[in-house]
Steps between C-alpha positions, in 0.01 A plus 500: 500500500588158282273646212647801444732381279319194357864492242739450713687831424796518770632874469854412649536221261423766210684791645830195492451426158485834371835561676686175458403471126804647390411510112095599520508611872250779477675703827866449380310635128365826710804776475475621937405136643801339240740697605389480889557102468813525295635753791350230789707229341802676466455651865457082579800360295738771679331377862584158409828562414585722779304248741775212335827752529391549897502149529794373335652786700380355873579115348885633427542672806393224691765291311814751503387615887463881453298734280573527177623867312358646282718417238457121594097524461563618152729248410260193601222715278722570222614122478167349524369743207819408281566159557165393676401370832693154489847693525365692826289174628850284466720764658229568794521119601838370362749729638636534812500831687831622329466372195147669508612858530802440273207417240294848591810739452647321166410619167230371346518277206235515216332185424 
């Protein structure tokens, strides 16, 4: 089986570099297969971002001791989107219970 391909060709390795090579990627180039990886990464980016919201969710609830609301979830979103992650990372583990939930239901300053 070694001398079948005496090259060296590795298809997986060429299938990645058609895909990955973002300004001669042959795939990305092909109308159907582009737009299939252009709809995979989007469909990834919103997993990832979901996966994050859950989890800053479970992290504040542990800290305040109760589930959040709904309108709470969308306030720790909103305020890591519009003034980035340090302003949710440095209310998550510098305030105190109270304080904490005072933060969620404020208004939200834009950085």
């Amino acid at each position: 089986m070694a001398t079948i391909d005496p090259w060296g060709h590795n298809l997986l390795k060429e299938l990645i570099v058609m895909v990955e090579d973002k300004e001669e990627g042959l795939l990305r180039r092909t109308p159907i297969i582009g737009e299939m990886i252009g709809e995979a990464e989007q469909r990834g980016e919103e997993r990832g971002q979901k996966a994050i919201a859950e989890l800053l969710g479970r992290l504040f609830a542990r800290r305040i001791g109760r589930r959040l609301t709904a309108q709470e979830e969308r306030s720790i979103v909103e305020r890591a989107r519009v003034n980035g992650p340090d302003e949710v990372e440095v209310a998550l583990l510098e305030r105190e219970r109270e304080a904490l939930v005072r933060w969620l239901a404020e208004p939200m300053r834009n950085a």
